[in-house]
Each structure stands twice: as structure tokens, then as C-alpha cells.
PDB file of N, CA, C and O in Angstrom:
ATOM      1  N   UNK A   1       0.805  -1.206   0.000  1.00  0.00           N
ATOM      2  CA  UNK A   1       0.000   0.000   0.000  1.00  0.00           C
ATOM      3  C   UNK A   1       0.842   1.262   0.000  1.00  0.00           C
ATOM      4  O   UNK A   1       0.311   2.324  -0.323  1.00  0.00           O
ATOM      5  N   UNK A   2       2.152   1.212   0.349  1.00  0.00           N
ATOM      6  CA  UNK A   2       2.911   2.281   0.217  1.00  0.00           C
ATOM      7  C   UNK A   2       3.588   2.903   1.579  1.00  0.00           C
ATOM      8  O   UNK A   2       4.274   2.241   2.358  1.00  0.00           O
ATOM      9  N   UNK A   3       3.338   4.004   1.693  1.00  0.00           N
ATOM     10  CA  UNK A   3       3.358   4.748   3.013  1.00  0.00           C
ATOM     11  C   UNK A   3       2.296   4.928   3.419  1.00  0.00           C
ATOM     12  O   UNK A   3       2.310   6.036   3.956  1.00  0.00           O
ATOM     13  N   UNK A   4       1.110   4.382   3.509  1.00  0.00           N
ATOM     14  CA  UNK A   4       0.318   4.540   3.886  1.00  0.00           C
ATOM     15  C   UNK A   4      -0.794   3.841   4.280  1.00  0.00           C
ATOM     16  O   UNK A   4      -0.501   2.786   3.717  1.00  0.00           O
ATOM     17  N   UNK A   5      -1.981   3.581   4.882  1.00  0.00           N
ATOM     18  CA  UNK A   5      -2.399   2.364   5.383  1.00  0.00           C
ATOM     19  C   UNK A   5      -3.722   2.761   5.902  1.00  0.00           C
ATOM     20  O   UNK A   5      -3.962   3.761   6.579  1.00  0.00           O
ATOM     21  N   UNK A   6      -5.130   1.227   5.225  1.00  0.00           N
ATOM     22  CA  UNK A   6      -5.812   2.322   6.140  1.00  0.00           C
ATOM     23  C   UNK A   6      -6.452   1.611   7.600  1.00  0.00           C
ATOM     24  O   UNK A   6      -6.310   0.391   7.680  1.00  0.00           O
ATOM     25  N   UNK A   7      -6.914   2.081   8.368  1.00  0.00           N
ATOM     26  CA  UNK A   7      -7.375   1.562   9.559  1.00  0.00           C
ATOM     27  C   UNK A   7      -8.601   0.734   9.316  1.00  0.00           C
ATOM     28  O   UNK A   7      -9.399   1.133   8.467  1.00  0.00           O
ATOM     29  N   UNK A   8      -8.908  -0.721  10.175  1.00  0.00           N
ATOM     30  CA  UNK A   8     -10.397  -0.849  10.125  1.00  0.00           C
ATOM     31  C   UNK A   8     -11.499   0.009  10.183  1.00  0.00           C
ATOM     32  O   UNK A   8     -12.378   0.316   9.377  1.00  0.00           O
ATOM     33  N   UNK A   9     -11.153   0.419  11.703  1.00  0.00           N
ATOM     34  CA  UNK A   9     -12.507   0.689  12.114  1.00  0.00           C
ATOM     35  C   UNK A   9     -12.565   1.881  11.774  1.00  0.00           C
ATOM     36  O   UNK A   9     -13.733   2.258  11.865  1.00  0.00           O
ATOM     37  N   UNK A  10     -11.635   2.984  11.291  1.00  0.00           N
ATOM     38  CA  UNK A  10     -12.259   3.969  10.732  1.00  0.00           C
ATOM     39  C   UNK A  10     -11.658   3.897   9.372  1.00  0.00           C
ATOM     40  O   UNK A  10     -10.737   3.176   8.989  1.00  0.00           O
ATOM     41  N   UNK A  11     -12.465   4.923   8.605  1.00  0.00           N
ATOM     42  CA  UNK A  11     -11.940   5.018   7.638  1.00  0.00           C
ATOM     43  C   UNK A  11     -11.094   6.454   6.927  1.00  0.00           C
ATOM     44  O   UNK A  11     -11.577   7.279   6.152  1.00  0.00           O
ATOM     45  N   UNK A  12      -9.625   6.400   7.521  1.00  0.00           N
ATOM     46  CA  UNK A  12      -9.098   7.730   7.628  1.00  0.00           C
ATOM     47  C   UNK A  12      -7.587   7.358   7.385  1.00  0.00           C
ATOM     48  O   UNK A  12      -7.179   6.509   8.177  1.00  0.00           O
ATOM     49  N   UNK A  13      -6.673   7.804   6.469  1.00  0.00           N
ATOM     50  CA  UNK A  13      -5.231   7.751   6.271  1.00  0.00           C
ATOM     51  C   UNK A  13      -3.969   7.586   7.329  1.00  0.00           C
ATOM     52  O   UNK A  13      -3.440   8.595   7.795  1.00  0.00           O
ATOM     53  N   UNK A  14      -3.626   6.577   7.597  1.00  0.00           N
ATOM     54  CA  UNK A  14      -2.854   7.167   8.769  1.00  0.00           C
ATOM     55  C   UNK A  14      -1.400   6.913   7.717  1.00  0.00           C
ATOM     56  O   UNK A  14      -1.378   6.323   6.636  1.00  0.00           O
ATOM     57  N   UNK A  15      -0.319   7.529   8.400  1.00  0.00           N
ATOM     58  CA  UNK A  15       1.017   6.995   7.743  1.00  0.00           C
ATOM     59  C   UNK A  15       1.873   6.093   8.754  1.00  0.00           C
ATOM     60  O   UNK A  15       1.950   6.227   9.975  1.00  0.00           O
ATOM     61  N   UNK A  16       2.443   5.222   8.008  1.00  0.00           N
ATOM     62  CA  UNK A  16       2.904   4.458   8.802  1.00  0.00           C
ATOM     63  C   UNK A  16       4.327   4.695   9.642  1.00  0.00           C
ATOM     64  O   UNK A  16       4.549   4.117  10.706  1.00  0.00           O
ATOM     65  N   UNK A  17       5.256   5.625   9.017  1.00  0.00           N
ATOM     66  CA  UNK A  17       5.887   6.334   9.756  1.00  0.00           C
ATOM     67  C   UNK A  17       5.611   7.232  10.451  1.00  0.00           C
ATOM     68  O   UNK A  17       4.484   7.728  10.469  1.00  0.00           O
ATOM     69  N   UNK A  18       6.911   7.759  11.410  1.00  0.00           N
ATOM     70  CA  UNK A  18       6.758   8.508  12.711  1.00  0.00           C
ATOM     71  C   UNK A  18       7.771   9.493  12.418  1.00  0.00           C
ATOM     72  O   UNK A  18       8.908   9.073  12.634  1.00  0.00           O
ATOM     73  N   UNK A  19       7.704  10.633  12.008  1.00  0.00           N
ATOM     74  CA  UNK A  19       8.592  11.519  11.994  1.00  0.00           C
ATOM     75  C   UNK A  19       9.013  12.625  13.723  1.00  0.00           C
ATOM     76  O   UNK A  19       9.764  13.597  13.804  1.00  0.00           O
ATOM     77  N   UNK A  20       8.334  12.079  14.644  1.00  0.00           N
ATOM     78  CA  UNK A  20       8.229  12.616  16.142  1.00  0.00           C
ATOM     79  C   UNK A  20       9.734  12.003  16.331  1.00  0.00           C
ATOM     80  O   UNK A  20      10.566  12.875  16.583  1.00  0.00           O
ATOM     81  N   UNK A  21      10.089  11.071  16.280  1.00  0.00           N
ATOM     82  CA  UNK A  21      11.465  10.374  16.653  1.00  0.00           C
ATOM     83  C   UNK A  21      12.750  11.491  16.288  1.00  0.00           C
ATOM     84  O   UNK A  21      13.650  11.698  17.102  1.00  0.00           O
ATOM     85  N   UNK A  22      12.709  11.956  15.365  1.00  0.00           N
ATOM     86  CA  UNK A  22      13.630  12.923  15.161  1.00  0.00           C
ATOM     87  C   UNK A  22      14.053  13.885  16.250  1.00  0.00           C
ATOM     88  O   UNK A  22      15.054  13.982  16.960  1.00  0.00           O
ATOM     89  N   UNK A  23      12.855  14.601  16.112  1.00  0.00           N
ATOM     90  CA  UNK A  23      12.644  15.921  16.850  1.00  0.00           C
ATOM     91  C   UNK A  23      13.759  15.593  18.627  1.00  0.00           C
ATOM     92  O   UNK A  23      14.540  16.350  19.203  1.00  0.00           O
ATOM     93  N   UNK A  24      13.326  14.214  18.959  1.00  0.00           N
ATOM     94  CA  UNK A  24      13.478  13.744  20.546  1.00  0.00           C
ATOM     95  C   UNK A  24      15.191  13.416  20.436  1.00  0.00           C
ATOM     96  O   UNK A  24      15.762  13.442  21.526  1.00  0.00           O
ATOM     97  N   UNK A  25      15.736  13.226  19.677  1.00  0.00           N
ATOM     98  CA  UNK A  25      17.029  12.877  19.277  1.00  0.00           C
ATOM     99  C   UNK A  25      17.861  14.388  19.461  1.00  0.00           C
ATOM    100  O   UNK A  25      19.084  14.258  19.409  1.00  0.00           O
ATOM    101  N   UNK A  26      17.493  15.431  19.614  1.00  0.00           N
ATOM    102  CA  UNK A  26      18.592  16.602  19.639  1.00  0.00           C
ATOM    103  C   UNK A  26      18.657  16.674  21.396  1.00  0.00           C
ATOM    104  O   UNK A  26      17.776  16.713  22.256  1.00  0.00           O
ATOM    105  N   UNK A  27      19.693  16.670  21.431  1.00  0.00           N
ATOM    106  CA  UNK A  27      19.854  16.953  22.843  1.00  0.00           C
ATOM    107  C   UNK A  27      20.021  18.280  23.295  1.00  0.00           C
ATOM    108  O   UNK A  27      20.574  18.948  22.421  1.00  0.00           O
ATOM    109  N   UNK A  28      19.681  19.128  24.631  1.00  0.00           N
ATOM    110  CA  UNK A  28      19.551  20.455  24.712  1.00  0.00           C
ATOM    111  C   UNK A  28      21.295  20.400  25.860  1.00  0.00           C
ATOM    112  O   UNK A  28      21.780  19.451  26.476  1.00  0.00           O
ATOM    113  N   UNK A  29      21.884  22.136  25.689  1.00  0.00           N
ATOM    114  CA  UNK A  29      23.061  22.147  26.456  1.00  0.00           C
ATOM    115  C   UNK A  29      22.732  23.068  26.561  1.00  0.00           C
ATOM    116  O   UNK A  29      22.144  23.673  25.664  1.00  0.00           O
ATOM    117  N   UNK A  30      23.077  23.709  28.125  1.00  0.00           N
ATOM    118  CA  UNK A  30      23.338  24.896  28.813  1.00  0.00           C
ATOM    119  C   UNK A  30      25.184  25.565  28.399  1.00  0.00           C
ATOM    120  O   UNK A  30      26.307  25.065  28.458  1.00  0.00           O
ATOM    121  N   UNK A  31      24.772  26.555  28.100  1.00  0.00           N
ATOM    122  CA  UNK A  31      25.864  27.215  28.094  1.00  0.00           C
ATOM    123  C   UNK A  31      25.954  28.632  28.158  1.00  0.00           C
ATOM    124  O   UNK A  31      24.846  29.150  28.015  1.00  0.00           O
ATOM    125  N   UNK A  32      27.015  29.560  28.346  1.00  0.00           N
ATOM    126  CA  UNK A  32      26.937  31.236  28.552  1.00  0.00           C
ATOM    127  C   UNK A  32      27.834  31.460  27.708  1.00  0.00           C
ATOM    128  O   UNK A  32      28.912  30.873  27.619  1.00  0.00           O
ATOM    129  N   UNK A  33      27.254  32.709  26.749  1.00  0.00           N
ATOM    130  CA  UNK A  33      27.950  33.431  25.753  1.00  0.00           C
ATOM    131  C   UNK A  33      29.141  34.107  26.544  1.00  0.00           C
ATOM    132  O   UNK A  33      29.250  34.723  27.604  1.00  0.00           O
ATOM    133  N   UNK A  34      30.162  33.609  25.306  1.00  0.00           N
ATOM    134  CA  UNK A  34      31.674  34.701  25.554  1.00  0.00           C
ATOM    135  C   UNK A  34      31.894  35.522  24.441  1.00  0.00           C
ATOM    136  O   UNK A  34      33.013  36.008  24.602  1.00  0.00           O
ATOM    137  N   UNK A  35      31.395  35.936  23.376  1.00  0.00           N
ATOM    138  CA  UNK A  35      32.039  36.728  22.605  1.00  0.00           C
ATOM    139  C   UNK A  35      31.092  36.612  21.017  1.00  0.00           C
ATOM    140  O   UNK A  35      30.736  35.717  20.251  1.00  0.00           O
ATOM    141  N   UNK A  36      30.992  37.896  21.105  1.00  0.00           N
ATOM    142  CA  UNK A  36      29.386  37.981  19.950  1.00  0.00           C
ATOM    143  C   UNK A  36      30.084  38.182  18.518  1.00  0.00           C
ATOM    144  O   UNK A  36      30.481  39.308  18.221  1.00  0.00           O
ATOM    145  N   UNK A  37      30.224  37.213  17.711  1.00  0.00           N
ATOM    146  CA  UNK A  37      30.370  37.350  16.388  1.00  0.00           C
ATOM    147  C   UNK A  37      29.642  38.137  15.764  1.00  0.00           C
ATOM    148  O   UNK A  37      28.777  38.824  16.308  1.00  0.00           O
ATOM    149  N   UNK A  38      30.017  38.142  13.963  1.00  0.00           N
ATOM    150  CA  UNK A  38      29.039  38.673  12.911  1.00  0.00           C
ATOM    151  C   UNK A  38      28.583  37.692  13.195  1.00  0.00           C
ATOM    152  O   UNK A  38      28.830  36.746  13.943  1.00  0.00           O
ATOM    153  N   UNK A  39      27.150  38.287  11.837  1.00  0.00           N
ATOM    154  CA  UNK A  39      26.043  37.159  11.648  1.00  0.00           C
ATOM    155  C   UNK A  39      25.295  36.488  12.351  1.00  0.00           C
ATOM    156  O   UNK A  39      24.932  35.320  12.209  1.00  0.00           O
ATOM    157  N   UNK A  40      25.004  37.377  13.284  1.00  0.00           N
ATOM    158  CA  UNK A  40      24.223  35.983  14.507  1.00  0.00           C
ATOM    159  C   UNK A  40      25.472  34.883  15.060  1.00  0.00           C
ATOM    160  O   UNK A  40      24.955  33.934  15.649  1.00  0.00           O
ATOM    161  N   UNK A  41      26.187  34.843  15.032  1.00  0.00           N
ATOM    162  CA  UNK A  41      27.400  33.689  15.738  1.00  0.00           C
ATOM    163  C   UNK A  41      27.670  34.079  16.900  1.00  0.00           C
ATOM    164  O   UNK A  41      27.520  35.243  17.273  1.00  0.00           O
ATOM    165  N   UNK A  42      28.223  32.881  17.806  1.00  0.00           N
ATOM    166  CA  UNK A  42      28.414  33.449  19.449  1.00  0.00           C
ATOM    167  C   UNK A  42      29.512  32.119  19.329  1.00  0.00           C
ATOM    168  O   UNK A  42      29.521  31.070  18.685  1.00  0.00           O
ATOM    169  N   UNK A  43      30.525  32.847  20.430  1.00  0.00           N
ATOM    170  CA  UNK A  43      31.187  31.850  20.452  1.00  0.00           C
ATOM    171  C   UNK A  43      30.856  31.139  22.288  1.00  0.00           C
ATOM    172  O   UNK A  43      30.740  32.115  23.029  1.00  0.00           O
ATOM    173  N   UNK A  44      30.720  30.009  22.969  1.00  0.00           N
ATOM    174  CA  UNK A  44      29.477  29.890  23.862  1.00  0.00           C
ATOM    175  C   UNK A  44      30.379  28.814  24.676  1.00  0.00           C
ATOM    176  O   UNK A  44      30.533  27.699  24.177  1.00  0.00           O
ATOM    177  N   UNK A  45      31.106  29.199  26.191  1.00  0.00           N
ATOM    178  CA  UNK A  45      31.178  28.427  26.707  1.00  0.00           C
ATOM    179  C   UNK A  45      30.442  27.148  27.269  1.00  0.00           C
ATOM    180  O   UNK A  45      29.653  27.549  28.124  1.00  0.00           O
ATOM    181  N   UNK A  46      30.383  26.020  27.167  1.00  0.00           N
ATOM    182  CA  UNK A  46      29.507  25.143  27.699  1.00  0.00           C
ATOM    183  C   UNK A  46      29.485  24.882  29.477  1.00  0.00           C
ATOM    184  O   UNK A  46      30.204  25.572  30.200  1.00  0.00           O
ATOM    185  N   UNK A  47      28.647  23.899  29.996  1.00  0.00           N
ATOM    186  CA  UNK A  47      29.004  24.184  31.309  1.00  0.00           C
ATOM    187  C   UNK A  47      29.599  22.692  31.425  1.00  0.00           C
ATOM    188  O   UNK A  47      30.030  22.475  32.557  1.00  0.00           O
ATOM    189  N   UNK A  48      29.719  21.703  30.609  1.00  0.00           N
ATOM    190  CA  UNK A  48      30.727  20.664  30.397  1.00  0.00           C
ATOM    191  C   UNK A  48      32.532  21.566  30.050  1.00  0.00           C
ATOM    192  O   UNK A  48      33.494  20.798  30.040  1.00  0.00           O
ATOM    193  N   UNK A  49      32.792  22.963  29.822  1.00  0.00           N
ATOM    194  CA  UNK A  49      33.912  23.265  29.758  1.00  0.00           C
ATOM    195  C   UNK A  49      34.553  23.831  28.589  1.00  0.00           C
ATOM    196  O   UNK A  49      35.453  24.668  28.518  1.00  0.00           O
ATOM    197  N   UNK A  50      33.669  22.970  27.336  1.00  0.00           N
ATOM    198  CA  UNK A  50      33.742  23.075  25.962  1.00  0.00           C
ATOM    199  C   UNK A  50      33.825  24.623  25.356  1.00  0.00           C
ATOM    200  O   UNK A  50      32.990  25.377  25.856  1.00  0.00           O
ATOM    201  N   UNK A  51      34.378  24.997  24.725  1.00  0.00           N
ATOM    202  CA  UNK A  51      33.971  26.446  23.866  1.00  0.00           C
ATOM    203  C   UNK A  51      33.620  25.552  22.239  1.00  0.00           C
ATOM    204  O   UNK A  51      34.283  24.804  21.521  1.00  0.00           O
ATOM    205  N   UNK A  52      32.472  26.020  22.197  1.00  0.00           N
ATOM    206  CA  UNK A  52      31.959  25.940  21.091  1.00  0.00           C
ATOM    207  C   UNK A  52      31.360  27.147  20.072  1.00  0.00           C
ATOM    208  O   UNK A  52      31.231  28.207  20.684  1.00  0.00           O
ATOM    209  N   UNK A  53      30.902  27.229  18.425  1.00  0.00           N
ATOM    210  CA  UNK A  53      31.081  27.915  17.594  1.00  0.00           C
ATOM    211  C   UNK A  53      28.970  27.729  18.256  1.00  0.00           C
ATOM    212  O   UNK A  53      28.461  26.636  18.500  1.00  0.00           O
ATOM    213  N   UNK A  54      28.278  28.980  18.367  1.00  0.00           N
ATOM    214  CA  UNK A  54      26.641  28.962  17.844  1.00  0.00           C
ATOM    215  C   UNK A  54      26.363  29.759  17.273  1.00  0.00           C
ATOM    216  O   UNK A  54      27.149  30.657  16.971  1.00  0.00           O
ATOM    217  N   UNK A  55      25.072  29.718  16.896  1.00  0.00           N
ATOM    218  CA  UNK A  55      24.167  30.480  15.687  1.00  0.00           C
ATOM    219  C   UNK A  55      22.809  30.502  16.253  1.00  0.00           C
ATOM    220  O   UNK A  55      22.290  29.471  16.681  1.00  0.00           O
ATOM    221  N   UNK A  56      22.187  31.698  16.271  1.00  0.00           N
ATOM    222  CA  UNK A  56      20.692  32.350  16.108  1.00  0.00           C
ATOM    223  C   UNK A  56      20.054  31.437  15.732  1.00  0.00           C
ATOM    224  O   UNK A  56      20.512  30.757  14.814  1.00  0.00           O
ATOM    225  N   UNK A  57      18.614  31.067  16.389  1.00  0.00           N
ATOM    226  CA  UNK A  57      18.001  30.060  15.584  1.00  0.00           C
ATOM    227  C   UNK A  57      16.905  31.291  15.156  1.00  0.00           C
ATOM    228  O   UNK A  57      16.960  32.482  15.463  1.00  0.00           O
ATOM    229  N   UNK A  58      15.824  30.530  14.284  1.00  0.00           N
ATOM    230  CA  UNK A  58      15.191  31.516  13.113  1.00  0.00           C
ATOM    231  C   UNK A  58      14.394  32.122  14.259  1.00  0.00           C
ATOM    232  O   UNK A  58      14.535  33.343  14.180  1.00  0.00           O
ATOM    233  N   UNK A  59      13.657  31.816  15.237  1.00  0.00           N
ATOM    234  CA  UNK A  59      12.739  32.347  15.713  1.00  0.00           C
ATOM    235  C   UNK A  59      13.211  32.822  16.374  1.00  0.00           C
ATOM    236  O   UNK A  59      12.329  33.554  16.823  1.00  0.00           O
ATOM    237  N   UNK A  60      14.427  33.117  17.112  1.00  0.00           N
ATOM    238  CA  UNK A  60      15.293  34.152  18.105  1.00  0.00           C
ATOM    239  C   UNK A  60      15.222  35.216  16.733  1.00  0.00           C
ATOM    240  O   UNK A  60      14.929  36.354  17.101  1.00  0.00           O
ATOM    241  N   UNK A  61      15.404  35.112  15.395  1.00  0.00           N
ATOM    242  CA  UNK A  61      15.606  35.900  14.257  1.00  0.00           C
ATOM    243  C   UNK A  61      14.533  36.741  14.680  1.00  0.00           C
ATOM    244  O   UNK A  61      14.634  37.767  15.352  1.00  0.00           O
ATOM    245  N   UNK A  62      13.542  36.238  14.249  1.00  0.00           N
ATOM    246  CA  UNK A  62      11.948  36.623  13.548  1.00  0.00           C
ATOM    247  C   UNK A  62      11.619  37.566  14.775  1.00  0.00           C
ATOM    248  O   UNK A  62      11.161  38.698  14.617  1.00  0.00           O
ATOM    249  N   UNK A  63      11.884  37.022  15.983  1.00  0.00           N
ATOM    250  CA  UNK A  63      11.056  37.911  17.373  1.00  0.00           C
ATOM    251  C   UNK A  63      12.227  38.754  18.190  1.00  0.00           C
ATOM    252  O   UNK A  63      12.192  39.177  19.346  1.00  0.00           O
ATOM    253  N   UNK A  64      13.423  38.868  17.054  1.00  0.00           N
ATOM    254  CA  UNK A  64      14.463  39.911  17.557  1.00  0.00           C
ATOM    255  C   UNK A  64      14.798  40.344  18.949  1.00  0.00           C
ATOM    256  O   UNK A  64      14.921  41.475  19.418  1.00  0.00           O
ATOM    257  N   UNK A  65      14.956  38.718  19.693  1.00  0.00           N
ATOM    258  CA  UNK A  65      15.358  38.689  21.167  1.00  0.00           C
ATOM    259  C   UNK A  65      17.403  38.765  20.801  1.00  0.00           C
ATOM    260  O   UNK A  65      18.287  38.504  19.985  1.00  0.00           O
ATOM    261  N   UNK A  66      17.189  39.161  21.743  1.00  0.00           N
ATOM    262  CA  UNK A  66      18.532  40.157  22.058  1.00  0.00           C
ATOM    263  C   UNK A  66      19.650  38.971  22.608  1.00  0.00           C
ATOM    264  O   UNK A  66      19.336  38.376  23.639  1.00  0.00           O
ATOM    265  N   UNK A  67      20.434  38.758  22.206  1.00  0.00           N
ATOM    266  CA  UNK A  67      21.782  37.792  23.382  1.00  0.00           C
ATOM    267  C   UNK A  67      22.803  39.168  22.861  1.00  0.00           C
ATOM    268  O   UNK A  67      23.123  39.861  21.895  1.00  0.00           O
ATOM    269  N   UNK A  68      23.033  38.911  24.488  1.00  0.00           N
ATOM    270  CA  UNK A  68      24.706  39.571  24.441  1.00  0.00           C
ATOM    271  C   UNK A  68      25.475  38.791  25.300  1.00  0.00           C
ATOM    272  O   UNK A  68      25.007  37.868  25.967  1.00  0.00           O
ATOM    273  N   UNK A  69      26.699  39.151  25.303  1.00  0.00           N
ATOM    274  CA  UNK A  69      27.843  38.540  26.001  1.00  0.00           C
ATOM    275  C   UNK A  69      27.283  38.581  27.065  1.00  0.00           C
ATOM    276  O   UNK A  69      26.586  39.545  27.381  1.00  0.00           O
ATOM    277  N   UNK A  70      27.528  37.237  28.066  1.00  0.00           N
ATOM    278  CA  UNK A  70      27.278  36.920  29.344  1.00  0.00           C
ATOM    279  C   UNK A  70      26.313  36.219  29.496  1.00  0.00           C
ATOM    280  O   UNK A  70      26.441  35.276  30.276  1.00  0.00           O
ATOM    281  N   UNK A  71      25.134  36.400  28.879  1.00  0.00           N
ATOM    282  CA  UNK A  71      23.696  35.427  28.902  1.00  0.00           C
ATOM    283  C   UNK A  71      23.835  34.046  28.943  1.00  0.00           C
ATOM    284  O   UNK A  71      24.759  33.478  28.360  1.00  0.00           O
ATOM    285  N   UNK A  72      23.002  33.474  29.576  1.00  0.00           N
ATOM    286  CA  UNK A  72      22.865  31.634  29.882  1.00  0.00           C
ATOM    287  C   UNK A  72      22.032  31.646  28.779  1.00  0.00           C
ATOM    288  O   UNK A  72      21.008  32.322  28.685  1.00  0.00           O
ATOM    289  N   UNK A  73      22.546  30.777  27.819  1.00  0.00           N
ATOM    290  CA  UNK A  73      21.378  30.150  26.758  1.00  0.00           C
ATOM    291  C   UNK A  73      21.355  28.979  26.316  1.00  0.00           C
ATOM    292  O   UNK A  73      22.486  28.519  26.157  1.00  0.00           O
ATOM    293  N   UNK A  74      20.196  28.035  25.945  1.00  0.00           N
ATOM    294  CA  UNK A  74      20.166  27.076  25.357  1.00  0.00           C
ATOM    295  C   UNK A  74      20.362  26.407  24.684  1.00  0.00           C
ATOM    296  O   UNK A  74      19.256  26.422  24.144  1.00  0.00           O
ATOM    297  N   UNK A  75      21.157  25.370  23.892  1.00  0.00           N
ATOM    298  CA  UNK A  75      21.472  25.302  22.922  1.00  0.00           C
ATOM    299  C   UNK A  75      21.357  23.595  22.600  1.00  0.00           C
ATOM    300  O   UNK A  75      21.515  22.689  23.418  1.00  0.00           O
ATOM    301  N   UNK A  76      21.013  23.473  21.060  1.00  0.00           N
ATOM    302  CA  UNK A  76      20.366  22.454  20.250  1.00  0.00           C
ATOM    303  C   UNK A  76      22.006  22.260  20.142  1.00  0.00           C
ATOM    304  O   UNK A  76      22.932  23.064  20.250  1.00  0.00           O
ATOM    305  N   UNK A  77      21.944  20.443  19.807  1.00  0.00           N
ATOM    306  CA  UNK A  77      22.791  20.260  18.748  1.00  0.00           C
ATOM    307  C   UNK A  77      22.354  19.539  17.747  1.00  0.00           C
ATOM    308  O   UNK A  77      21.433  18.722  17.752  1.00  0.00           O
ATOM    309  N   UNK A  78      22.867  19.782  17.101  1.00  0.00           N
ATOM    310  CA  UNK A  78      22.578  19.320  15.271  1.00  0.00           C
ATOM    311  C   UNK A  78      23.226  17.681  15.390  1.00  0.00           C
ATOM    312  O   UNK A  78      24.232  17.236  15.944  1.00  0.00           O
ATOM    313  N   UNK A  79      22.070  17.013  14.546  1.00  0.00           N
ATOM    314  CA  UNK A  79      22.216  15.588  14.785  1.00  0.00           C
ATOM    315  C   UNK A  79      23.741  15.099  13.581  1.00  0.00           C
ATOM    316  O   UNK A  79      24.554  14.179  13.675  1.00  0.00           O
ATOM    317  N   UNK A  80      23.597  16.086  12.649  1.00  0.00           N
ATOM    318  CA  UNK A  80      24.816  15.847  11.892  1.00  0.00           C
ATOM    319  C   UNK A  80      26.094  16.584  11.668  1.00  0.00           C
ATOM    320  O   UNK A  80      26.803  16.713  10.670  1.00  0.00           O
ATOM    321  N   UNK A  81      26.200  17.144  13.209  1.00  0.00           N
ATOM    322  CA  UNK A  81      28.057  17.814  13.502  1.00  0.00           C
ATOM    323  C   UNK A  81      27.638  19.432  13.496  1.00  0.00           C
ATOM    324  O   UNK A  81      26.697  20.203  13.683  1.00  0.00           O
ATOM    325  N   UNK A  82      28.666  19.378  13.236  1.00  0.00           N
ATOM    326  CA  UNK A  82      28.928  21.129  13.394  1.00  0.00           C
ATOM    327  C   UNK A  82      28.276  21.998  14.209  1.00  0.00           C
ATOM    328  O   UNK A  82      27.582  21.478  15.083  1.00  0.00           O
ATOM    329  N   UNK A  83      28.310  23.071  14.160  1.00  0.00           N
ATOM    330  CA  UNK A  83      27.922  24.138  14.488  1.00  0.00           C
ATOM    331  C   UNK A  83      26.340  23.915  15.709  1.00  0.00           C
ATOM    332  O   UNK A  83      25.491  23.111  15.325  1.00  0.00           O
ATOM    333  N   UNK A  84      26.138  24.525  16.836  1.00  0.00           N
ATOM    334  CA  UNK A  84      25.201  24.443  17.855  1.00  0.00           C
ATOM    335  C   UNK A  84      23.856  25.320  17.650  1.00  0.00           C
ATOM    336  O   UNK A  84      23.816  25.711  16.483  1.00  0.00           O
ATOM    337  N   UNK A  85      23.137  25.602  18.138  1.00  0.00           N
ATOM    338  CA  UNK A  85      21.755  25.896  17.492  1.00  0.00           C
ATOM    339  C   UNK A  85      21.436  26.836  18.641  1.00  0.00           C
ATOM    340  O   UNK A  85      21.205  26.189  19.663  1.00  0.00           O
ATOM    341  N   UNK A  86      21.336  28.292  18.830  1.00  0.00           N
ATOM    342  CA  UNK A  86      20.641  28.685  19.889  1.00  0.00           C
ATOM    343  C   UNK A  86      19.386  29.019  19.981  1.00  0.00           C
ATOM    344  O   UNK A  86      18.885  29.907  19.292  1.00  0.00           O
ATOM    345  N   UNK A  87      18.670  28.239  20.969  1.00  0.00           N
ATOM    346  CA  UNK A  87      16.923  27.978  20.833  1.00  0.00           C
ATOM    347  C   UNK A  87      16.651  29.130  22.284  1.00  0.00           C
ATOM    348  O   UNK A  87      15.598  29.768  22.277  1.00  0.00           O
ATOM    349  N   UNK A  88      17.421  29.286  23.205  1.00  0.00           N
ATOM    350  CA  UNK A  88      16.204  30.049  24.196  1.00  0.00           C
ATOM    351  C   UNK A  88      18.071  30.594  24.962  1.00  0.00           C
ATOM    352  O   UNK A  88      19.200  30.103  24.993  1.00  0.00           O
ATOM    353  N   UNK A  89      17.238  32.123  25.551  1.00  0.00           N
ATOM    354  CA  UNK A  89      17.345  32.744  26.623  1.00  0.00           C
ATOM    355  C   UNK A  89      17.470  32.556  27.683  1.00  0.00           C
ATOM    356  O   UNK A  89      16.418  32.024  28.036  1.00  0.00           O
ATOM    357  N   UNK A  90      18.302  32.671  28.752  1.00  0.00           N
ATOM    358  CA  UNK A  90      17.715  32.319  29.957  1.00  0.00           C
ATOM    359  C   UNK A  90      17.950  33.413  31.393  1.00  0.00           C
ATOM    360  O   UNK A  90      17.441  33.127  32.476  1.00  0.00           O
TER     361      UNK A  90
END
């Protein structure tokens, strides 16, 4: 039938994959900005010790919340390397 499948008892599309699994796979890190690049970039001590390279995520973009040096913020990592994701303020 494809990707797709239909139920007995009702009669309504479900898909047989789960794209929710993704989403649960990024793990979140605390860390505090040290030093505000161009472009939205921060360079972001971790509280494991790490200095790592981050980036603005779109909706920090869109609702033009403010990080400056010193702030505790949140940060995504990307399931395929590089660069850290900053999702929230704190």
C-alpha cells in the first residue's frame, strides 16, 4: 500500500511512519555566551567546559530577542556535527 495504510474501524489515512522520533534525538546544552560574532554567531562556553562555535536560531531571528555577552542560553545540537543551534534565553 505504500506509506500509507488504512485503519479498520475507521476510515481515515494514517502513515505508517513517525517523523516525532527525530525531533526527541537533539539533545539540549546549557551554556553562557563569551564573545558575539558577525552574523548571529556566538562563540558559547559550555558548562561541560567546551567552547563551542553557535548560531541564532530563526525564531530568536523573527522575534528579535537580544543575546549579548554573558547570557545563559540554550542550545540544540545538530544531529549531523557542526555548528550548535541557539533555541532560548535564559
Amino acid at each position: 500500500m505504500g506509506l500509507t495504510e488504512v485503519s479498520a474501524s475507521a476510515s481515515i489515512w494514517t502513515p505508517i511512519f513517525d517523523m516525532s522520533d527525530d525531533k526527541q534525538k537533539e539533545s539540549t546544552i546549557i551554556g553562557t555566551v563569551i564573545e558575539a560574532l558577525p552574523n548571529t554567531m556566538f562563540r558559547v562556553q559550555t558548562e561541560p567546559g567546551l567552547e563551542v562555535l553557535a548560531y541564532l536560531s530563526g525564531k530568536m531571528r523573527i522575534h528579535r530577542i537580544k543575546v549579548l555577552v554573558g547570557d545563559k542560553v540554550s542550545l540544540e545540537d545538530n544531529p549531523y556535527g557542526g555548528k550548535l543551534r541557539i533555541v532560548k534565553r535564559m
